[in-house]
N, C-alpha and C positions, 0 to 999 in steps of 0.2 A: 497420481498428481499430474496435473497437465501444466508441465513445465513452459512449454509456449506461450500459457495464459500468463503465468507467472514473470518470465522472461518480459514481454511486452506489458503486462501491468507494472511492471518495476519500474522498467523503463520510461512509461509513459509517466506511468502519476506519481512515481518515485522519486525520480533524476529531475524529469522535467519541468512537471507543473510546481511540486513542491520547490526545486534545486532556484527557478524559476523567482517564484515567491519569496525566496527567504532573500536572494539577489536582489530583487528591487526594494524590498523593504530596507535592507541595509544600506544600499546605494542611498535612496530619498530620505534618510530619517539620520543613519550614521551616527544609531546609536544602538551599543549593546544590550540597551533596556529591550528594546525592542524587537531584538531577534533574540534576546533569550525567553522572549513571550511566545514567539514563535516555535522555540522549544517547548517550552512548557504546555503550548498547545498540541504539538503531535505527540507528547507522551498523554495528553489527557485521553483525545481522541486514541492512541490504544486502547487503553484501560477502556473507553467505551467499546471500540470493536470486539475486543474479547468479552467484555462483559455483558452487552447486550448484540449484539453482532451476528454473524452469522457464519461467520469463518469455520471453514471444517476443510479439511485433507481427505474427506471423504465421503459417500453419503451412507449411512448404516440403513440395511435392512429391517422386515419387522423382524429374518431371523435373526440377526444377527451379525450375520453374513456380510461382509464387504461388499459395495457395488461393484460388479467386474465390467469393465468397458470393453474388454476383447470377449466378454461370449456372446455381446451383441454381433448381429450379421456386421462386418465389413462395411457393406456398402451406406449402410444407415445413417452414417455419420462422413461419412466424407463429402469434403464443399459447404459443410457448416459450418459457417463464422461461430463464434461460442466469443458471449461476449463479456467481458470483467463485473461482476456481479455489484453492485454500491458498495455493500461490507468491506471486498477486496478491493475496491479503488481506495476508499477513507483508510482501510490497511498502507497501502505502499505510499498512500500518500504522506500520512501520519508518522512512518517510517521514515519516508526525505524528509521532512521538516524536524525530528527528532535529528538527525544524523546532521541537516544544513545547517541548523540554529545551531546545535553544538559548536561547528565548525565556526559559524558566524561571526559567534562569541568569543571564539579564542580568537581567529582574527583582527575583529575591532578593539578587544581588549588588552592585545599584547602584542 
């Protein structure tokens, strides 16, 4: 698992652009309908990445076998940007806005 990807997707499409989104929509509307929509939109969007998505912790061979990243040569991979795949952007993203709507909601509501 390449936690760096992970780290920096989180971050980005997690915190940011999601944390981002659920903020201005509750600032401009400052209603709970409206970020609990927001909720209910990143728990959909799970259900879609898992369900048609492409989300995997790893890639399986035709043995069977785990893909190993260190029995590749060393040099082969170093200075390769590796870039967050759609599945795993709409992943972290669907995650912030599950977590911000949550949040949102308890905010405006109480």
């Amino acid at each position: 698992m390449d936690w760096k990807k992970i780290r920096s997707g989180g971050f980005r499409y997690g915190l940011v652009y999601a944390g981002v989104t659920v903020l201005v929509i509750g600032f401009v509307t400052r209603s709970e309908l409206a970020v609990a929509a927001l909720f209910i939109v990143g728990l959909m969007l799970l259900l879609f990445v898992f369900g048609i998505g492409n989300v995997r912790t790893g890639d399986i061979s035709i043995s069977g076998q785990s893909y190993d990243v260190d029995s590749q040569l060393a040099d082969a991979h170093i200075d390769q940007h590796e870039y967050v795949s759609f599945d795993q952007k709409l992943l972290f993203f669907a995650i912030g806005l599950a977590i911000f709507g949550f949040g949102g909601m308890v905010v405006l509501g109480g």
